[in-house]
Residue frames as a rotation matrix with the C-alpha (Angstrom) as fourth column:
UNK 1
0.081 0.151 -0.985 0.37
0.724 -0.688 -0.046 -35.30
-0.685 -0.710 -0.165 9.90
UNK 2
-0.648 -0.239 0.723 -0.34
0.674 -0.622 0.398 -32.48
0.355 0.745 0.565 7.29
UNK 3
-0.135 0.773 -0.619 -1.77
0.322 -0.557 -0.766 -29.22
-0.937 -0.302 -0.174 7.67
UNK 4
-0.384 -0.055 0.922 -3.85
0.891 -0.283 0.355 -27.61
0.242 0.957 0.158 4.50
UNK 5
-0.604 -0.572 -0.555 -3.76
0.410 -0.820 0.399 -24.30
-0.683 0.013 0.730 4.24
UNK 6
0.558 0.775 0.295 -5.83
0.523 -0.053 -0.851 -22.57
-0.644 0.629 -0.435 1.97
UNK 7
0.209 -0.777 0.594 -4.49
0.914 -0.061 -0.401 -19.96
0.347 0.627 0.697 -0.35
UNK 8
-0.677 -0.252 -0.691 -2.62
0.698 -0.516 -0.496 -17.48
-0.232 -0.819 0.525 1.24
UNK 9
0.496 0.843 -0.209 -4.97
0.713 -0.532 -0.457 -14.45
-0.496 0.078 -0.865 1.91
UNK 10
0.009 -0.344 0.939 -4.25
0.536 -0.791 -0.296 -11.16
0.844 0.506 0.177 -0.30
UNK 11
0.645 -0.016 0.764 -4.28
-0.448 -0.818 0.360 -9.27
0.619 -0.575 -0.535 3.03
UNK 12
0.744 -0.667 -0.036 -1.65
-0.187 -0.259 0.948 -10.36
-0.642 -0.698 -0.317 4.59
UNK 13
0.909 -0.297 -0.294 1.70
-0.377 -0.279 -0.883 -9.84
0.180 0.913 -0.365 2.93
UNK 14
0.614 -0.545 -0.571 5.03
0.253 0.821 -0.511 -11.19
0.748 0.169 0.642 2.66
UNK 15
-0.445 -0.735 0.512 6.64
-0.120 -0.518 -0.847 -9.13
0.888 -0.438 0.142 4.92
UNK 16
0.066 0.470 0.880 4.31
-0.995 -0.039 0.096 -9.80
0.079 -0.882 0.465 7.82
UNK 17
0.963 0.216 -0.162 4.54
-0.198 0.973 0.123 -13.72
0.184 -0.086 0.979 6.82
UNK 18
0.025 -0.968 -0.248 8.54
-0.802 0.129 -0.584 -13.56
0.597 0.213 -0.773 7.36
UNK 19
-0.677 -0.071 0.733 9.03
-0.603 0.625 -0.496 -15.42
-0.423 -0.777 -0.466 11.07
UNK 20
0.688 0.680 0.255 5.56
-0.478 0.688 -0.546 -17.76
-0.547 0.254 0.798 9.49
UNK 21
0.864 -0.169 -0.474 7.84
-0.407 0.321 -0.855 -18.57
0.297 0.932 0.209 6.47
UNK 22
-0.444 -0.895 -0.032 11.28
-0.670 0.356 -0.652 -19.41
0.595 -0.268 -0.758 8.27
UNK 23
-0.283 0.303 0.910 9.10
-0.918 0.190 -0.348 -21.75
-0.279 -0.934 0.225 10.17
UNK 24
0.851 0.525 0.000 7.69
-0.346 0.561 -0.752 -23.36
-0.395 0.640 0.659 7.40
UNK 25
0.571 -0.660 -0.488 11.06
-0.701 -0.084 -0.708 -23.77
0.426 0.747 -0.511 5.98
UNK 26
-0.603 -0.756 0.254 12.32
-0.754 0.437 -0.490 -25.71
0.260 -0.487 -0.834 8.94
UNK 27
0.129 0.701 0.701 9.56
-0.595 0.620 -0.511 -27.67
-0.793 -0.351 0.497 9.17
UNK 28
0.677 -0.194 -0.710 9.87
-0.713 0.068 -0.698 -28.09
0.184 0.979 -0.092 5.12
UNK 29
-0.023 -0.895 -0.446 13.68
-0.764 0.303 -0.570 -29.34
0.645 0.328 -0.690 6.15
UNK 30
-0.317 0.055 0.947 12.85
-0.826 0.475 -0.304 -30.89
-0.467 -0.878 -0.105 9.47
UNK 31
0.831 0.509 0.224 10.16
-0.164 0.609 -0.776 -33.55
-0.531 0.608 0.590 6.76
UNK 32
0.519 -0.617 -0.591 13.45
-0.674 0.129 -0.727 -33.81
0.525 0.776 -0.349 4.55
UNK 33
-0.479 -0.849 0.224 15.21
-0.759 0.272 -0.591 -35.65
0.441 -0.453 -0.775 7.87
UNK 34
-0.104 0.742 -0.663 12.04
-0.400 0.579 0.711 -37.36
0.911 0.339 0.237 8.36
UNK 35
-0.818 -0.504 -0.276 12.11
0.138 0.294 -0.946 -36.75
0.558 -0.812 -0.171 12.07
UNK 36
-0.112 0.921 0.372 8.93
0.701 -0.193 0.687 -36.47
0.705 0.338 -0.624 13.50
UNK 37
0.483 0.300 -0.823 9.46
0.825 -0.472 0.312 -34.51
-0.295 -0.829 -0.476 16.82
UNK 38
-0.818 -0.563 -0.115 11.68
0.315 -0.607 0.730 -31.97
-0.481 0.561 0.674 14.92
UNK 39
-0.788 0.488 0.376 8.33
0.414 -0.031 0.910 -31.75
0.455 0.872 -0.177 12.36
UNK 40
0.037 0.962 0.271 6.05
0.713 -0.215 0.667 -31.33
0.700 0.168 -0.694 14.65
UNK 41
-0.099 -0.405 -0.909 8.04
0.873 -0.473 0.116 -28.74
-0.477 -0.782 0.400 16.76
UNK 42
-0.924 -0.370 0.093 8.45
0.323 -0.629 0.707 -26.80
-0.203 0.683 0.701 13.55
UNK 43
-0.204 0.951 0.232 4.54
0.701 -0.024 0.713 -27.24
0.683 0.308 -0.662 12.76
UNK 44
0.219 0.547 -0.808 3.76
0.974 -0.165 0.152 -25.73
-0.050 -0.821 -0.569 16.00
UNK 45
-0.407 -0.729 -0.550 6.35
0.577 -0.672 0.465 -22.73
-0.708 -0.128 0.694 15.19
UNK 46
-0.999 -0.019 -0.050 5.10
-0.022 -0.697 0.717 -21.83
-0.048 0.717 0.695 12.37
UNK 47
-0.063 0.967 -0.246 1.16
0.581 0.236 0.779 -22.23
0.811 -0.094 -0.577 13.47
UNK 48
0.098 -0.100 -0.990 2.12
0.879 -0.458 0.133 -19.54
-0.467 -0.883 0.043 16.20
UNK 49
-0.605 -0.351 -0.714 3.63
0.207 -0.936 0.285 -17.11
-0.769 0.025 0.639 14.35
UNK 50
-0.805 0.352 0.477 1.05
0.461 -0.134 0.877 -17.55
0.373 0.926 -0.054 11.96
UNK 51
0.299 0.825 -0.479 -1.61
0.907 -0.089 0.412 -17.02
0.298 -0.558 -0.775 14.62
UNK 52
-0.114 0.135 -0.984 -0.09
0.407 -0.898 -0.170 -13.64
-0.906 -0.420 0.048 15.80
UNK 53
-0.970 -0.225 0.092 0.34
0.188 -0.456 0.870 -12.49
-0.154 0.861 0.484 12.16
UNK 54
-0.398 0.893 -0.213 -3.75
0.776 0.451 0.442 -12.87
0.490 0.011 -0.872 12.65
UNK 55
0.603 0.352 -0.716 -4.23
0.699 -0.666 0.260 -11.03
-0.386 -0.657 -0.648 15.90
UNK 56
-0.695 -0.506 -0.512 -1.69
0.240 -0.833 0.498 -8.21
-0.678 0.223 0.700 14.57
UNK 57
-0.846 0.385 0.368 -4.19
0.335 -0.153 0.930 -8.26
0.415 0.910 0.000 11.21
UNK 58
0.013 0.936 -0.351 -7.63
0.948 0.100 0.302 -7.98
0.318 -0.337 -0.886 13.37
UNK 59
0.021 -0.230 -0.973 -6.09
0.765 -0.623 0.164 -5.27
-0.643 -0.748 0.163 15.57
UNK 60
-0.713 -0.550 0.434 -5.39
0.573 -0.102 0.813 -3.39
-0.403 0.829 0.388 12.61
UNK 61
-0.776 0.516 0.362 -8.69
0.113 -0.451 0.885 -3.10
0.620 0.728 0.291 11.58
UNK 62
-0.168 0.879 -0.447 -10.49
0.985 0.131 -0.112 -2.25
-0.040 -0.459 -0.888 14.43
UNK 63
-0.686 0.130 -0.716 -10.79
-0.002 -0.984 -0.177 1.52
-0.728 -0.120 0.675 13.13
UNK 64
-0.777 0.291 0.557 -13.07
0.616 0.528 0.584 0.12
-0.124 0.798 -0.590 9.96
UNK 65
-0.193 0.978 0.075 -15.64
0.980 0.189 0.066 1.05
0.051 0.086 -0.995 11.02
UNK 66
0.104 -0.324 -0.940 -14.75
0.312 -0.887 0.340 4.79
-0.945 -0.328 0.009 12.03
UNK 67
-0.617 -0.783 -0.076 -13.45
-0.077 -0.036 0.996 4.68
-0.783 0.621 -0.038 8.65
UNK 68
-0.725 0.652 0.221 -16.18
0.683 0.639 0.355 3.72
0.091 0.408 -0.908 7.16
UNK 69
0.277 0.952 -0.126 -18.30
0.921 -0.301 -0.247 6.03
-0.274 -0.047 -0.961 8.39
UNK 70
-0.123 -0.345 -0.931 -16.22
0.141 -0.934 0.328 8.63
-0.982 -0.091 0.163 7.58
UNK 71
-0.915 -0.192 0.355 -16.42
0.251 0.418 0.873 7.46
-0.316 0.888 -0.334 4.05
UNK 72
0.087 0.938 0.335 -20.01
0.987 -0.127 0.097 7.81
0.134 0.322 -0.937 3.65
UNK 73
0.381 0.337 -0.861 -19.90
0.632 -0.774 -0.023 11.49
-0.674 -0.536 -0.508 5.19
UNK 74
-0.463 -0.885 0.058 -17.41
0.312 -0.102 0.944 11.98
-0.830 0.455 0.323 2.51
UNK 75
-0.641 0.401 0.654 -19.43
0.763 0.238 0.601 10.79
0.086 0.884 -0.459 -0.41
UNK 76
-0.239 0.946 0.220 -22.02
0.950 0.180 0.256 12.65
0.202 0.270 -0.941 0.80
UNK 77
0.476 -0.447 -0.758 -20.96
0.363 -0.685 0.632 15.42
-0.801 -0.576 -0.163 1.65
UNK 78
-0.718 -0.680 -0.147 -19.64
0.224 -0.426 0.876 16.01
-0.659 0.596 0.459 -2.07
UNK 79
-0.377 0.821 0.429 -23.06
0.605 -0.133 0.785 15.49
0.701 0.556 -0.447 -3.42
UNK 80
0.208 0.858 -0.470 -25.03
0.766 -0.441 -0.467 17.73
-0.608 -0.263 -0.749 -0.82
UNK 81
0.046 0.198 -0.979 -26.24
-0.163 -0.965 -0.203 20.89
-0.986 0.169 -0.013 -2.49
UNK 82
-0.575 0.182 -0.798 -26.25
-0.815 -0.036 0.579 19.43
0.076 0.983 0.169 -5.90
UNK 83
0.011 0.867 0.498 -29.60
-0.666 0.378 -0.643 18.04
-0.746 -0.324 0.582 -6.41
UNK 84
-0.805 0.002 -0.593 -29.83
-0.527 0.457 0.717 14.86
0.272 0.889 -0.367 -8.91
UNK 85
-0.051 0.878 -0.475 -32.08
-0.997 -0.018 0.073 12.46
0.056 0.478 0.877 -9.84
UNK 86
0.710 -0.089 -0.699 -30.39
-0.229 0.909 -0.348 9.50
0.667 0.407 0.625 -9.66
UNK 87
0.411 -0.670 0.618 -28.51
-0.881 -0.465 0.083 8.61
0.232 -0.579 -0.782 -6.93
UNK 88
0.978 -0.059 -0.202 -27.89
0.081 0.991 0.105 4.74
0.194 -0.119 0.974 -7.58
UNK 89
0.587 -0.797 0.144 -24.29
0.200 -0.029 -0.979 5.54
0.784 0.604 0.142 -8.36
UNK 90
-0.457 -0.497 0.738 -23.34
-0.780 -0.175 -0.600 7.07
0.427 -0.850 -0.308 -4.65
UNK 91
0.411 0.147 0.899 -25.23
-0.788 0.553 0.270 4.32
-0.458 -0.820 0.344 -3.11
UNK 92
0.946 -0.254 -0.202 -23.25
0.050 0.729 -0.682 1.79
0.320 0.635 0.703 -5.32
UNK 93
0.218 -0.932 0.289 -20.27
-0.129 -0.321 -0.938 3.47
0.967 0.167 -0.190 -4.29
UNK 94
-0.064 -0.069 0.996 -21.34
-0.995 -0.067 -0.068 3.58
0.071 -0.995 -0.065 -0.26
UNK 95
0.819 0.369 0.439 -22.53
-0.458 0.881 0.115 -0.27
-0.345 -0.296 0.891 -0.70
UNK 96
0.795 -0.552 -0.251 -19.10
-0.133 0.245 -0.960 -1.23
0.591 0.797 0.121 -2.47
UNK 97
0.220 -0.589 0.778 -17.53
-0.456 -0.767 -0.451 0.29
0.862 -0.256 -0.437 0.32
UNK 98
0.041 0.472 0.881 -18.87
-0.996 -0.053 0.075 -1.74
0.082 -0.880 0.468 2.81
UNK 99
0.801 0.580 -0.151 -18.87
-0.597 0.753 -0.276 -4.79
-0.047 0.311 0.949 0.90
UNK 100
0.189 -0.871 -0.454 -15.18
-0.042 0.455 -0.890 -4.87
0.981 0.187 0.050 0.54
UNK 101
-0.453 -0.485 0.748 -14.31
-0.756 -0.236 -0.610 -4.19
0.472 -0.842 -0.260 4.12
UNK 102
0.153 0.127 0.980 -16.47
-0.853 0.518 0.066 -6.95
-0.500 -0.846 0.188 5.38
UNK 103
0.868 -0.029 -0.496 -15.70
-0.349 0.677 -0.648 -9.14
0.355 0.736 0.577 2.59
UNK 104
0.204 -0.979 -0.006 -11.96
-0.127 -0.020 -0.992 -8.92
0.971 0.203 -0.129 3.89
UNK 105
-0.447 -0.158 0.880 -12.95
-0.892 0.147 -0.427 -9.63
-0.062 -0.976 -0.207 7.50
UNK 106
0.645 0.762 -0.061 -15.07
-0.712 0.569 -0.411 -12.28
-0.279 0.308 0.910 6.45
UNK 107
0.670 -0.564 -0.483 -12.27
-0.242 0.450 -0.860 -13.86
0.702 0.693 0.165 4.31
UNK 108
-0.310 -0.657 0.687 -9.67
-0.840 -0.149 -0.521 -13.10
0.445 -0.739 -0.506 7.68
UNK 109
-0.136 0.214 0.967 -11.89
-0.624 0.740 -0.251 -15.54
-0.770 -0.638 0.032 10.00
UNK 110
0.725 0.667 0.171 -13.24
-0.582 0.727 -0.364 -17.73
-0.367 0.165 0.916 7.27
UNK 111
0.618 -0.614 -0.491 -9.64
-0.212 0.472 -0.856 -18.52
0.757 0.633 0.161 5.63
UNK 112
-0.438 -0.837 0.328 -7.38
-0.547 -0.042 -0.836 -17.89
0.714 -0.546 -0.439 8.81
UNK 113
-0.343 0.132 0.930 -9.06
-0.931 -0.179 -0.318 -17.85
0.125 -0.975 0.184 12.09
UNK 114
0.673 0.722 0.158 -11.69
-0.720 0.689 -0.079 -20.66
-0.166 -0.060 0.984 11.59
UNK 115
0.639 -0.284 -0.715 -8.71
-0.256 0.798 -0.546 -23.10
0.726 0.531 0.437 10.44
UNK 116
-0.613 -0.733 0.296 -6.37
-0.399 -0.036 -0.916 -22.31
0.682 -0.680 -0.270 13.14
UNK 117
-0.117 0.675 0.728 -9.06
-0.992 -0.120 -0.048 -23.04
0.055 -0.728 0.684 15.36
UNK 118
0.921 0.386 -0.056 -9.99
-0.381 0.921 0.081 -26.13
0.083 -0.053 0.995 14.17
UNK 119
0.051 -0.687 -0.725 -6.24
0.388 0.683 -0.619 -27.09
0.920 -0.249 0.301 14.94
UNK 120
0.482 0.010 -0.876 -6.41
0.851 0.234 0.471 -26.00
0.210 -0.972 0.104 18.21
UNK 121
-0.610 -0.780 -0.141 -4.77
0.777 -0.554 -0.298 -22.70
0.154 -0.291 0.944 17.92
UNK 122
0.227 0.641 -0.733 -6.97
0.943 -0.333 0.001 -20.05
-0.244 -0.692 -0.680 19.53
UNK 123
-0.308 -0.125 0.943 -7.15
0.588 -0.804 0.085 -16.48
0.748 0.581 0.322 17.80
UNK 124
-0.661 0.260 -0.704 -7.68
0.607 -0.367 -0.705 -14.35
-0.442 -0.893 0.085 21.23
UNK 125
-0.754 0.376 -0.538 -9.19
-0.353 -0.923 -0.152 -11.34
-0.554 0.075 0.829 18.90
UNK 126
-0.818 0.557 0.144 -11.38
0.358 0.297 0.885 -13.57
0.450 0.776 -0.443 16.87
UNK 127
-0.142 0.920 -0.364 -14.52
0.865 -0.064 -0.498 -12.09
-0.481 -0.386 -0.787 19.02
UNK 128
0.111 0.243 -0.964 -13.75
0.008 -0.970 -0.244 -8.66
-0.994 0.020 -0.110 18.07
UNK 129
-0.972 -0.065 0.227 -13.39
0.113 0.717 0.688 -10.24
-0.208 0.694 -0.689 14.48
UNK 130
-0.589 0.791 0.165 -16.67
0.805 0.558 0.201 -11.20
0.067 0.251 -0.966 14.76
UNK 131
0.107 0.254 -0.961 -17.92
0.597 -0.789 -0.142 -7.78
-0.795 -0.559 -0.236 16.76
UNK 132
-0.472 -0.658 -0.587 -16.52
0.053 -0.685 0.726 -6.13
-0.880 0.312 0.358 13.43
UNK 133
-0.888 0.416 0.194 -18.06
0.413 0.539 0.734 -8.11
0.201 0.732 -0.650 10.83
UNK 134
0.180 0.860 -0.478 -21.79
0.929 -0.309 -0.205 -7.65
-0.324 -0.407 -0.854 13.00
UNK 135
0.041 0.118 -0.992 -20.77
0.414 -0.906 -0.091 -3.75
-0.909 -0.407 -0.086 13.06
UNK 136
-0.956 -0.283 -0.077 -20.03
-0.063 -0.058 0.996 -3.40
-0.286 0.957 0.037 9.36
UNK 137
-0.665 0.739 0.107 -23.18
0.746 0.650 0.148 -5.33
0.040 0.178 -0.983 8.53
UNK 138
-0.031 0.736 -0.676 -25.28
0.656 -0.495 -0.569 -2.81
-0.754 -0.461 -0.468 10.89
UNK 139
-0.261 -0.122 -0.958 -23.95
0.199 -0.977 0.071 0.08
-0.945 -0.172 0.279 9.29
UNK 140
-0.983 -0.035 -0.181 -24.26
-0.179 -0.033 0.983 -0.71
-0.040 0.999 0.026 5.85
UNK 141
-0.280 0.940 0.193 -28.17
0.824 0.132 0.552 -1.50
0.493 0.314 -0.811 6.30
UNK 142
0.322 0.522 -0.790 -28.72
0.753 -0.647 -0.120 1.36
-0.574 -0.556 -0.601 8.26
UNK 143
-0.585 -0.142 -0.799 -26.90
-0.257 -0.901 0.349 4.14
-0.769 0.410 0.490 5.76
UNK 144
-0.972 0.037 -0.232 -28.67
-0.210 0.301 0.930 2.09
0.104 0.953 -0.285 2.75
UNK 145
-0.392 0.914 0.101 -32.21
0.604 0.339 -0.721 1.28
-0.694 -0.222 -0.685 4.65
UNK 146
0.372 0.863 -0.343 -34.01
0.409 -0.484 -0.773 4.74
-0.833 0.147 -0.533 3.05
UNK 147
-0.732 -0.552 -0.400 -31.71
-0.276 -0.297 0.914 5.15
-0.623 0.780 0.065 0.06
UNK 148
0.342 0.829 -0.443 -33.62
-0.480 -0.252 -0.841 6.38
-0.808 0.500 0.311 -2.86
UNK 149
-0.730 -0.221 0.647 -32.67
0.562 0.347 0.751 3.63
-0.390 0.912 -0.129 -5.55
UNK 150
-0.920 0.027 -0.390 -33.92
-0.390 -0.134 0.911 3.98
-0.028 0.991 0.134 -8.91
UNK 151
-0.562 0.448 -0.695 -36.01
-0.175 0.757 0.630 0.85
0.808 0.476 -0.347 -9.18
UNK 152
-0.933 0.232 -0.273 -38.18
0.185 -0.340 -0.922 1.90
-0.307 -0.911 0.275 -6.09
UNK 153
0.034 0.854 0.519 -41.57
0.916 -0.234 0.326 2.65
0.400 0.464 -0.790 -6.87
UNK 154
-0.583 -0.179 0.792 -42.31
0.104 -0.984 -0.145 5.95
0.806 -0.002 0.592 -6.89
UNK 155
-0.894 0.337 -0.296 -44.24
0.192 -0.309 -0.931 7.67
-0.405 -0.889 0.212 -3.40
UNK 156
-0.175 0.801 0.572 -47.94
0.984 0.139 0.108 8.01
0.007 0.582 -0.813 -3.61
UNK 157
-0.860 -0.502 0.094 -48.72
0.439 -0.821 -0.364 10.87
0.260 -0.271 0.927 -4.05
UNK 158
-0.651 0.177 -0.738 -50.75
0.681 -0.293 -0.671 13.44
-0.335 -0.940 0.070 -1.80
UNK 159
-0.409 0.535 0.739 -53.52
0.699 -0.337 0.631 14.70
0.587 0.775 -0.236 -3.26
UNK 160
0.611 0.466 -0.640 -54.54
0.784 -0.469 0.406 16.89
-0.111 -0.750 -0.652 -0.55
UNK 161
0.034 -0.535 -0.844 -51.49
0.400 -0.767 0.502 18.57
-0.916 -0.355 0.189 -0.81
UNK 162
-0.864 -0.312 0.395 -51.59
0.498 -0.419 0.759 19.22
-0.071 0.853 0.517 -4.60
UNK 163
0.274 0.929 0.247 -55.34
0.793 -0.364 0.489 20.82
0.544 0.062 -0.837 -3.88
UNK 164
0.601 -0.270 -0.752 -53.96
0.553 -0.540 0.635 22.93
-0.577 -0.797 -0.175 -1.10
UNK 165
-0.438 -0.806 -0.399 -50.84
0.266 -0.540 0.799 24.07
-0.859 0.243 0.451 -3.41
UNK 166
-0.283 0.546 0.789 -53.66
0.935 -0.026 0.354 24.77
0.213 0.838 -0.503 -6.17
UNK 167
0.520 0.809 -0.273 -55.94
0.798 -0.346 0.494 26.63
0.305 -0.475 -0.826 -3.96
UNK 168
0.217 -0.835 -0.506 -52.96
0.647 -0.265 0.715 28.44
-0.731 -0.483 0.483 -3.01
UNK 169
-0.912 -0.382 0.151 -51.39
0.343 -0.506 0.791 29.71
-0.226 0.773 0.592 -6.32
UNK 170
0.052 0.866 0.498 -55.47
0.806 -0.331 0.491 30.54
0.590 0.375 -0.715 -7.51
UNK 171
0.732 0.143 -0.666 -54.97
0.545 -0.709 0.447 33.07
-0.408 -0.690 -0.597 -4.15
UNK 172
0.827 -0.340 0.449 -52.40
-0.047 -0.836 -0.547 34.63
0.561 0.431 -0.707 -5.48
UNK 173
0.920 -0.161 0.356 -50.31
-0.333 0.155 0.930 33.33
-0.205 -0.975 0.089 -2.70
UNK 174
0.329 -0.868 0.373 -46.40
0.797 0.467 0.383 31.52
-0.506 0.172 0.845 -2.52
UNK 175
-0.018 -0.846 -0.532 -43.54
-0.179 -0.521 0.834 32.64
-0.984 0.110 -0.142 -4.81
UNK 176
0.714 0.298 -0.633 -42.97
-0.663 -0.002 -0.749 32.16
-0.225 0.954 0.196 -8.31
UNK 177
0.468 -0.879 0.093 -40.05
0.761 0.454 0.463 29.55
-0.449 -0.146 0.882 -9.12
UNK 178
0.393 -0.707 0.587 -38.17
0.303 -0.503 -0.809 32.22
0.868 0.496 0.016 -11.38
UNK 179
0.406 -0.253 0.878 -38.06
-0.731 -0.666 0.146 34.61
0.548 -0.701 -0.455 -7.90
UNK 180
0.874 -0.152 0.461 -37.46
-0.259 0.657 0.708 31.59
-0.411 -0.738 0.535 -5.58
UNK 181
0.640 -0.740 0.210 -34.34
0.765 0.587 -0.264 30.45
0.072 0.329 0.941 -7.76
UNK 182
0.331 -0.178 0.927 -33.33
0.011 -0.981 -0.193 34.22
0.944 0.074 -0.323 -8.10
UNK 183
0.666 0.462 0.586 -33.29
-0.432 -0.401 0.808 34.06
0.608 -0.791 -0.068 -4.10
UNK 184
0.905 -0.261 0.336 -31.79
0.046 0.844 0.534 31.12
-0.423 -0.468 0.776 -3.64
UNK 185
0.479 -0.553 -0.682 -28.97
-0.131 -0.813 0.567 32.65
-0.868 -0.182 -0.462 -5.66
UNK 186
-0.265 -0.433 0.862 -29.48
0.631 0.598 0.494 30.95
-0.729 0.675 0.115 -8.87
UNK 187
-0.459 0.350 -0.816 -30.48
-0.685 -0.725 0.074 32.22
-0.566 0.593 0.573 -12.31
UNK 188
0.209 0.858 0.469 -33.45
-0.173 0.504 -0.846 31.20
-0.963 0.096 0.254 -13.74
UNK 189
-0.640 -0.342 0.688 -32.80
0.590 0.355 0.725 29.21
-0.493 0.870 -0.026 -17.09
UNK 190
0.030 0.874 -0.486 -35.61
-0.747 -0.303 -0.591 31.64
-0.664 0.381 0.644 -19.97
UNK 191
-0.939 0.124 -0.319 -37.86
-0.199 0.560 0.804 29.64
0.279 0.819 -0.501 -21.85
């Protein structure tokens, strides 16, 4: 009768494994007396309190996603009004974001939940678990769907409109960029 364990998970910590670990210990001592209903009393003890330490972890993170989106609004929200060229770097930073957080639900069910299960011990929140993972997923292809990478080809471009914005300036017509920056409340660079 053994149970393996993987290795413990970096999200959950010692202080949440206490009651798991005094279980394990008496089980630990319970195998030293070589009793078996004593062992597997302990087994069960400490396969419970491991299983709420679980549902206490899930619960936890059902703001992720909230969190998450705040995160992007953040990011993006420090770049608006400054115009670059390159924006791999914030979407590296928004896809990073995303990657850890379901990586670390991912890792929850695939190290915890999914083993307990297969002994028979039933994670009640493992749907919303799953519901999390899915919602993560969504969000991260939907903020990243029309990001402008780098390595994109470039848009074709619109020859109609560059005749039109000819035909235009030949009228005498639009703004100048010096005035338009001037407006916009910059100061044109001379040269």
């Amino acid at each position: 009768m053994s149970v393996a364990f993987d290795a413990v998970s970096t999200e959950i910590y010692e202080t949440e494994l206490q009651p798991f670990n005094q279980s394990m210990r008496a089980f630990l001592t319970a195998m030293d007396y070589q009793d078996p209903v004593l062992i597997r009393s302990h087994l069960n003890s400490a396969c419970e309190m491991l299983a709420e330490t679980i549902e206490a972890k899930i619960q936890d993170r059902r703001g992720w996603p909230q969190v998450a989106e705040e995160s992007c609004n953040k990011i993006l929200a420090e770049v608006e009004g400054h115009p670059l060229e390159n924006v791999d770097d914030i979407g590296k930073k928004i896809e990073s974001l995303f990657d850890q957080m379901i990586g670390r639900l991912t890792e929850l069910r695939d190290q915890w939940v999914v083993p307990l299960k297969d002994r028979g011990i039933e994670i009640e929140s493992a749907p919303v678990l799953e519901e999390l993972i899915r919602e993560l997923r969504s969000m991260k292809t939907i903020k990243l769907k029309d990001w402008p990478w780098s390595k994109l080809p470039l848009p074709l471009v619109n020859r109609k409109m560059i005749e039109a914005s000819r035909a235009s300036l030949a009228r005498g017509e639009g703004e100048r960029i010096e005035d338009l920056i001037r407006r916009l409340g910059g100061t044109p660079s001379k040269g």
